[in-house]
LUMROPA-53480 format. One record per residue: x, y negated, z negated of N, C-alpha, C, O in turn; residue in three letters; residue number from 1. Coordinates in pm, whole numbers. Example, Ala and Ser with C-alpha at 12.3 -4.5 7.8 and 13.67 -1.06 7.14 Angstrom:
2
ATOM|neast|nnorth|nup|caeast|canorth|caup|ceast|cnorth|cup|oeast|onorth|oup|rofi|drenkol
ATOM|1319|569|-780|1230|450|-780|1320|330|-780|1424|332|-846|ALA|1
ATOM|1285|225|-708|1367|106|-714|1290|-3|-787|1341|-114|-804|SER|2
//
This chain:
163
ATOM|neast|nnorth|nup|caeast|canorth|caup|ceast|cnorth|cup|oeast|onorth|oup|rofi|drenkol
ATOM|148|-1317|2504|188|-1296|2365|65|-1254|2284|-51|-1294|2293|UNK|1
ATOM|112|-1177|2212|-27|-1114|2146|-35|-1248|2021|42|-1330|1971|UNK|2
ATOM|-185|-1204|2012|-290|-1232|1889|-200|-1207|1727|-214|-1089|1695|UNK|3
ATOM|-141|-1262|1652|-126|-1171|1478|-209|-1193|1422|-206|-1128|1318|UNK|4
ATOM|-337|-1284|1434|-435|-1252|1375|-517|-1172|1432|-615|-1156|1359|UNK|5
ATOM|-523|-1112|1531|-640|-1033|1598|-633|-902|1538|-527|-845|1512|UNK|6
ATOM|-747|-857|1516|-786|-690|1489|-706|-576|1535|-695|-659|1626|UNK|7
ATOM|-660|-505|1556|-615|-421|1628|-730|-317|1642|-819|-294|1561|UNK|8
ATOM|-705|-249|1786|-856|-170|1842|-883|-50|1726|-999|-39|1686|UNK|9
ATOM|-772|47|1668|-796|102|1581|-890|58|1443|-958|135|1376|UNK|10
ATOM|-871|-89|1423|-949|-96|1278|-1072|-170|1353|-1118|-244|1267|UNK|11
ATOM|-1145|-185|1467|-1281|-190|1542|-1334|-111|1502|-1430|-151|1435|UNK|12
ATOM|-1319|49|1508|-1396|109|1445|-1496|91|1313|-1439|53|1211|UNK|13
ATOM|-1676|121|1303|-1667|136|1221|-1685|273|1153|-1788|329|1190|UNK|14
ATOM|-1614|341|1064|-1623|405|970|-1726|479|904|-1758|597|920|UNK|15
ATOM|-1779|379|815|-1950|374|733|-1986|230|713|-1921|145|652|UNK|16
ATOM|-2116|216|780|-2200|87|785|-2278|108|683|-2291|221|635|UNK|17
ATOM|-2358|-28|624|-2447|-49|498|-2523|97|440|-2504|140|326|UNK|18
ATOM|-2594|149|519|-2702|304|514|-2598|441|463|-2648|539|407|UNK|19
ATOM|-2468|432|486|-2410|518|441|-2323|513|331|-2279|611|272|UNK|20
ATOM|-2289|334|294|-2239|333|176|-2310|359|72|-2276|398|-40|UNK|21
ATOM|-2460|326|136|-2570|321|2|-2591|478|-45|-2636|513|-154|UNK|22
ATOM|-2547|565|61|-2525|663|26|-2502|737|-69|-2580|814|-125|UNK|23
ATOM|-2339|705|-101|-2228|705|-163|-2225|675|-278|-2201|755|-368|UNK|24
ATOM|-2259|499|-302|-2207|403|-404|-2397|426|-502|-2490|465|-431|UNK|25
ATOM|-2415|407|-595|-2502|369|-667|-2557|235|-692|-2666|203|-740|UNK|26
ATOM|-2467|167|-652|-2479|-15|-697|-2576|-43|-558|-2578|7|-445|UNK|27
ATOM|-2660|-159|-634|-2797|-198|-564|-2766|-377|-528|-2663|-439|-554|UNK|28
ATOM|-2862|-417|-477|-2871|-550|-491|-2887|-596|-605|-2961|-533|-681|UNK|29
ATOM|-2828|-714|-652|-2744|-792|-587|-2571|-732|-640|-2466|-793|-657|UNK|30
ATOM|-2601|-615|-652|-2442|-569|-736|-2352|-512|-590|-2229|-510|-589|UNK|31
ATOM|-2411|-481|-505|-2315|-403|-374|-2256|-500|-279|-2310|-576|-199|UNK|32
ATOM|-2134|-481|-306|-2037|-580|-285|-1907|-553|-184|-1801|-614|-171|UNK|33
ATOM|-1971|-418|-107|-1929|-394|12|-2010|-385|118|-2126|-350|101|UNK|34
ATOM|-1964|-413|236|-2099|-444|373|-2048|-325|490|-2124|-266|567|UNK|35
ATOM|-1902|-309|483|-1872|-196|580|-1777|-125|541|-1720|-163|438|UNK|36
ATOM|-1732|-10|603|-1569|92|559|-1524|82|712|-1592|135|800|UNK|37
ATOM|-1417|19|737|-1338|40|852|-1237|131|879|-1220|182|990|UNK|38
ATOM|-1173|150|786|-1042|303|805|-1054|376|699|-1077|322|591|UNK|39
ATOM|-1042|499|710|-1067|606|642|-963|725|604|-983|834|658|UNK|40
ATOM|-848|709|511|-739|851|521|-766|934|395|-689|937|299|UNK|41
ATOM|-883|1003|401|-935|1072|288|-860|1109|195|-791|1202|238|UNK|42
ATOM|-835|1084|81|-729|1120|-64|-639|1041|-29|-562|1049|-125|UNK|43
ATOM|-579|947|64|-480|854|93|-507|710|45|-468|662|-61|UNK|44
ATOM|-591|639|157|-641|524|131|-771|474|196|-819|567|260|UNK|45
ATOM|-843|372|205|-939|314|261|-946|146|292|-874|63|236|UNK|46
ATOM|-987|135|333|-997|-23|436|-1164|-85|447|-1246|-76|539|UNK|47
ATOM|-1170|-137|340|-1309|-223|336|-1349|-363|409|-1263|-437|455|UNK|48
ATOM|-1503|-394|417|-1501|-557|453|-1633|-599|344|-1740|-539|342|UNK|49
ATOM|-1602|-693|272|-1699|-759|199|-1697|-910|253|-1604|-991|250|UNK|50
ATOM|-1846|-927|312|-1889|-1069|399|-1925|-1124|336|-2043|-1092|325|UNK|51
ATOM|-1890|-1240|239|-1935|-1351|161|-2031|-1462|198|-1992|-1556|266|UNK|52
ATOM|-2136|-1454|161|-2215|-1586|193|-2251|-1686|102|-2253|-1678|-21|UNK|53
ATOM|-2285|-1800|187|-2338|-1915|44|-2464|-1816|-11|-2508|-1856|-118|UNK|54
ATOM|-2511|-1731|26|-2658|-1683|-19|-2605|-1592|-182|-2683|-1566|-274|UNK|55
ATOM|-2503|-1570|-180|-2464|-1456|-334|-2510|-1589|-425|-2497|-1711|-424|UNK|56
ATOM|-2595|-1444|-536|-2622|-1535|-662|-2532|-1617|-739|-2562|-1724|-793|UNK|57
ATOM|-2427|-1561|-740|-2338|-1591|-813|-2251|-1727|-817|-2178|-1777|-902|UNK|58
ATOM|-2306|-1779|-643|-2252|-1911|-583|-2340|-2051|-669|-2297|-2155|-718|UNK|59
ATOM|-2460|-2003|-660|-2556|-2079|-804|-2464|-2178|-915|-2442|-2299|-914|UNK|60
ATOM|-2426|-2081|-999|-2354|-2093|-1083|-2193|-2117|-1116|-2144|-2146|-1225|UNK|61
ATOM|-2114|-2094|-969|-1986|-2073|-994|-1871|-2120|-835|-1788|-2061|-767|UNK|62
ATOM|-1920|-2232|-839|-1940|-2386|-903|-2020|-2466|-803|-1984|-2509|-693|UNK|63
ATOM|-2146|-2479|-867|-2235|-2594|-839|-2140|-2704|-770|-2075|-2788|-833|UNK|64
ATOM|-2145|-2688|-617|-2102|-2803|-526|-1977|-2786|-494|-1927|-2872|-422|UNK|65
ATOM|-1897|-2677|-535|-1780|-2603|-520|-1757|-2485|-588|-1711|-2457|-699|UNK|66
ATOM|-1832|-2377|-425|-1905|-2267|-487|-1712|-2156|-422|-1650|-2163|-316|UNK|67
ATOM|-1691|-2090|-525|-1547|-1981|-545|-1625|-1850|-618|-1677|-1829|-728|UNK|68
ATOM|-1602|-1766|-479|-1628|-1604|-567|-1571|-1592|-673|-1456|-1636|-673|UNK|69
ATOM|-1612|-1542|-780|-1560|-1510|-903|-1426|-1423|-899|-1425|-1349|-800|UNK|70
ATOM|-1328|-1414|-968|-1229|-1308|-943|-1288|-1195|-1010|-1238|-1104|-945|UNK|71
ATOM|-1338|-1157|-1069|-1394|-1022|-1121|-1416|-954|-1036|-1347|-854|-1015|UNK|72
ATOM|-1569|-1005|-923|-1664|-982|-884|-1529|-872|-731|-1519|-752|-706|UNK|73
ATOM|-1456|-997|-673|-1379|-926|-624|-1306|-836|-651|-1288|-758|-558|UNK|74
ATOM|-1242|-807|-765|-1184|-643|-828|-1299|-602|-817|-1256|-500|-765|UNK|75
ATOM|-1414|-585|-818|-1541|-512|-859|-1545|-467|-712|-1541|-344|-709|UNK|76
ATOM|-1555|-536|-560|-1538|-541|-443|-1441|-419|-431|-1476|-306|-399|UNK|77
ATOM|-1318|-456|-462|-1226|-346|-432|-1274|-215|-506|-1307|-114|-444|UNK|78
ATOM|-1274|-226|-671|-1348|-66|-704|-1435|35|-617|-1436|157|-603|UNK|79
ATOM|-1520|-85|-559|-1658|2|-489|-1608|42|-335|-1655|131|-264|UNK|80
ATOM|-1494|-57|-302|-1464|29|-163|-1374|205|-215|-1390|318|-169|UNK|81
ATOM|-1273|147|-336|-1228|286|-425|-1316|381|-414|-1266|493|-416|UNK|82
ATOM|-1488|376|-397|-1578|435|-486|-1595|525|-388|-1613|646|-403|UNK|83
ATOM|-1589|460|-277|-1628|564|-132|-1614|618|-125|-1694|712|-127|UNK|84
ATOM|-1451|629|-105|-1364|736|-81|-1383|857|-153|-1424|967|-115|UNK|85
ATOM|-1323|789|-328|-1381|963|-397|-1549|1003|-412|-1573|1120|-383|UNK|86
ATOM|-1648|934|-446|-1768|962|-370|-1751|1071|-266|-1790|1188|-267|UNK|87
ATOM|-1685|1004|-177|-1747|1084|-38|-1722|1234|-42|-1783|1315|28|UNK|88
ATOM|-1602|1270|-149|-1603|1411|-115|-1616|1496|-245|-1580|1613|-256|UNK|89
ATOM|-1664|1430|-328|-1741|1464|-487|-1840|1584|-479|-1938|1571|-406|UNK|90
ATOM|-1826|1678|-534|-1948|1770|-466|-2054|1754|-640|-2019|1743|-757|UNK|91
ATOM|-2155|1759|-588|-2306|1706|-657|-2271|1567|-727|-2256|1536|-845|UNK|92
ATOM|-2261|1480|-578|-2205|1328|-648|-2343|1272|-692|-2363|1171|-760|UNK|93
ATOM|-2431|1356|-641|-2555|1230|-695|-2607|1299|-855|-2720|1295|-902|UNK|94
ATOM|-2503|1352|-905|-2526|1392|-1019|-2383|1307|-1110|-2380|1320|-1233|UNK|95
ATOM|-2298|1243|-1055|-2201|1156|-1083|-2195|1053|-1070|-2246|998|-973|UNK|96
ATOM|-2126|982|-1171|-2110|826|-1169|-1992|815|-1207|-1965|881|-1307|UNK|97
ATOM|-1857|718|-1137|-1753|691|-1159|-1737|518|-1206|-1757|410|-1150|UNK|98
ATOM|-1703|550|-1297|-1680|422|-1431|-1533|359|-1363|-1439|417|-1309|UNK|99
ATOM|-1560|219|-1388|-1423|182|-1368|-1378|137|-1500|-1438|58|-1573|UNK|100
ATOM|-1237|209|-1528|-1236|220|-1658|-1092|134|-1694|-1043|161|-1804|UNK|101
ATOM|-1037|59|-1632|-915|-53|-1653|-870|-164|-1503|-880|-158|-1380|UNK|102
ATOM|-840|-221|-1565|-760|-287|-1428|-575|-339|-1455|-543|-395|-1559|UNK|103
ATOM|-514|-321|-1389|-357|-333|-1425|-262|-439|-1347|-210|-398|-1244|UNK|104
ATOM|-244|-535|-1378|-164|-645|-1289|-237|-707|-1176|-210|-727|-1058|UNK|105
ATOM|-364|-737|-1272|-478|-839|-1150|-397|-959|-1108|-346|-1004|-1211|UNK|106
ATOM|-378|-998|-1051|-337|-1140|-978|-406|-1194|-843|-374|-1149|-733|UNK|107
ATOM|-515|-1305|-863|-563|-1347|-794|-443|-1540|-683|-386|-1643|-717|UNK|108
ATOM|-463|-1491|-602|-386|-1572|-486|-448|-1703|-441|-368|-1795|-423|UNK|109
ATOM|-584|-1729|-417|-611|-1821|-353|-791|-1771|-348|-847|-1662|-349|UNK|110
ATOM|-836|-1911|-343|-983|-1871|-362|-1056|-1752|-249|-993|-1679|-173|UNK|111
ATOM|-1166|-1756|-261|-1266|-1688|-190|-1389|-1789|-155|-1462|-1811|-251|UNK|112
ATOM|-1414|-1836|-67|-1521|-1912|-11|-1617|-1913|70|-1590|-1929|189|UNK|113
ATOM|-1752|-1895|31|-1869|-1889|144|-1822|-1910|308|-1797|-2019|359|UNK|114
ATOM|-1817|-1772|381|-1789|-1763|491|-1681|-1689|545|-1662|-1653|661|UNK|115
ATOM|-1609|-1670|439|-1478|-1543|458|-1506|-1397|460|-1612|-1360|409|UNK|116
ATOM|-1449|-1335|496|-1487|-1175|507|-1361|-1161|386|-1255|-1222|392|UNK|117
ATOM|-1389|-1093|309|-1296|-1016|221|-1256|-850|305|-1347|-772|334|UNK|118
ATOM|-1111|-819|332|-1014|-740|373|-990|-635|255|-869|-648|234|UNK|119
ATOM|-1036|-540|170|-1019|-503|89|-937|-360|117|-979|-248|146|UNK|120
ATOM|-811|-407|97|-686|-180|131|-668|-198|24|-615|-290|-39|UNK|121
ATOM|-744|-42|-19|-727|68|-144|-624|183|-115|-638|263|-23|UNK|122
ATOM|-530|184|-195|-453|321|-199|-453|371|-318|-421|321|-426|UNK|123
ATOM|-512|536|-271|-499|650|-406|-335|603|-438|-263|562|-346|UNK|124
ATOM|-287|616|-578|-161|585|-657|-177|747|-707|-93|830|-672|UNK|125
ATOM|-315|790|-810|-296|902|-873|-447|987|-907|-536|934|-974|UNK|126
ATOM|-457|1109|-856|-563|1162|-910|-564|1294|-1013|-512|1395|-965|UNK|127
ATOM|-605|1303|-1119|-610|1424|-1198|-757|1451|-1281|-810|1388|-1372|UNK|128
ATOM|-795|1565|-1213|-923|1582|-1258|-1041|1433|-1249|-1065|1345|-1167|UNK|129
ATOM|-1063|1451|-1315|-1149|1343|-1327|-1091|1182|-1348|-1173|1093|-1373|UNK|130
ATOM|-1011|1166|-1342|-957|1038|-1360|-864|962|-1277|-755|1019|-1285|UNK|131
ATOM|-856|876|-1214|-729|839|-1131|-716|710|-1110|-815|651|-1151|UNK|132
ATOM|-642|644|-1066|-587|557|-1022|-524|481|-855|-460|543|-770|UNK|133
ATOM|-563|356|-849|-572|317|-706|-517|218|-742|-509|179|-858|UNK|134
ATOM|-433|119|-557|-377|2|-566|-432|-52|-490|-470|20|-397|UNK|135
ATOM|-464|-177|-482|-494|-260|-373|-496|-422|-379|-469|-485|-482|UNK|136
ATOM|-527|-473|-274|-515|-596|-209|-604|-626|-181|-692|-541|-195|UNK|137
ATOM|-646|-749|-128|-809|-821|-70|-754|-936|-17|-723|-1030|-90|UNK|138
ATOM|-734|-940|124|-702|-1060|177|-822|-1116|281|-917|-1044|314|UNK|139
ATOM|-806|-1249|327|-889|-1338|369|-779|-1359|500|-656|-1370|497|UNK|140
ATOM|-867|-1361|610|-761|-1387|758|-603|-1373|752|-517|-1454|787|UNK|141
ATOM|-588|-1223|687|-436|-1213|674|-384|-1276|561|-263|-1262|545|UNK|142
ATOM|-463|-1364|453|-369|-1426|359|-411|-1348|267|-531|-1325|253|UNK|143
ATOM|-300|-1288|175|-346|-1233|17|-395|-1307|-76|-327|-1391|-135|UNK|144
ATOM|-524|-1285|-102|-648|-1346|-221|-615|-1279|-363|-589|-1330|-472|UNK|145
ATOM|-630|-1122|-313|-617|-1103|-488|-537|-937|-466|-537|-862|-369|UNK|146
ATOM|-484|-927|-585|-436|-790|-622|-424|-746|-696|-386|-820|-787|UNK|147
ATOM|-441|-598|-736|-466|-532|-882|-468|-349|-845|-498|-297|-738|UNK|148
ATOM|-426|-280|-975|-482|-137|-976|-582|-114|-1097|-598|-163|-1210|UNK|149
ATOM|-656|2|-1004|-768|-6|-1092|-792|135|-1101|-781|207|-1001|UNK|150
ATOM|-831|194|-1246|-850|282|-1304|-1023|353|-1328|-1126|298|-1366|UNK|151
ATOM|-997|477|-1292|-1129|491|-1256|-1136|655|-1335|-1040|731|-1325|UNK|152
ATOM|-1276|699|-1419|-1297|803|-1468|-1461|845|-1404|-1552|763|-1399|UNK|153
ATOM|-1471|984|-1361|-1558|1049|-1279|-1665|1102|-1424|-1601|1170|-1505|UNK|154
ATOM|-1768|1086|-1449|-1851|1135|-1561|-1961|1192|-1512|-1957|1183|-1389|UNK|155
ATOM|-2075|1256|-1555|-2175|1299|-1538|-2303|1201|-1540|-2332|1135|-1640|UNK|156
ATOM|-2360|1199|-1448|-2480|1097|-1428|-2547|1124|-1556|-2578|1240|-1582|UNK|157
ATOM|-2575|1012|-1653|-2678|1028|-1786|-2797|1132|-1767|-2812|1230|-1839|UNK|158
ATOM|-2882|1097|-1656|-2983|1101|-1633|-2989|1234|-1492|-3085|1250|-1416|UNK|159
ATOM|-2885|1296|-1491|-2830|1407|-1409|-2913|1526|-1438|-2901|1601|-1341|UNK|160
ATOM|-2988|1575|-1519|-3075|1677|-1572|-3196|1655|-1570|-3286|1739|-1573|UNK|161
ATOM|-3209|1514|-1564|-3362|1508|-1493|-3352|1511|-1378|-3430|1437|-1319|UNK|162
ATOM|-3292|1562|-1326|-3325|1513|-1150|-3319|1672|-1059|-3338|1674|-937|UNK|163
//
């Protein structure tokens, strides 16, 4: 009898590891809040993993002796796996920066705790020009943690003319 929690060999793959998101995404330490891209359906959807440790700053503070990822921080998780995708095929992206510019029917499920991998599936909902819209989920060993769509506008890097 098979595994329902086991991987399936298709999502083994990886995708893009740390060196190529950094690529992509602009966000630095301690703000990059994705660790790998496992599936990839370019303009469709994407399949993230964010590895939580007691080591995030954020565990410090939120809660001293009962440490819970922030729910933000995780929509922020899902944006940046969002980010990849259109990133990846942005032409003069390193002259772009994509703002996340709303979030729509956040509902968080059940905590996030030092030692879980966050499951993050993004699906394109809508793209027009510069602006679009994605849905997604973030689950923990198959259980749904959090869900939300999130709104995103493509702008010109400030600092795009100096470079």
């Amino acid at each position: 009898m098979a595994d329902p929690l086991a991987v399936p060999e298709t999502e083994k793959k990886v995708v893009y590891g740390i060196h190529e998101i950094m690529r992509f995404l602009p966000h630095r330490y301690p703000f990059l809040l994705v660790d790998r891209i496992v599936e990839l359906e370019p303009e469709k959807r994407i399949v993230g993993l964010k590895n939580v440790t007691i080591n995030e700053q954020f565990f410090q503070g939120h809660f001293p002796g009962a440490p819970v990822m922030p729910g933000v921080l995780i929509i922020e998780s899902m944006a940046q796996v969002a980010g990849v995708m259109i990133y990846r095929d942005l032409p003069d992206k390193e002259k772009k920066l994509i703002y996340f510019t709303g979030i729509e029917n956040a509902k968080f499920r059940r905590p996030v705790l030092p030692g879980d991998q966050l499951r993050i599936e993004m699906e394109l909902l809508s793209r027009h020009s510069n602006f679009g819209k994605m849905q997604g989920r973030a689950t923990v060993d198959g259980k749904l943690v959090a869900e939300a769509t999130v709104l995103f506008a493509i702008s010109d890097h400030p600092g795009a003319t100096a470079r």
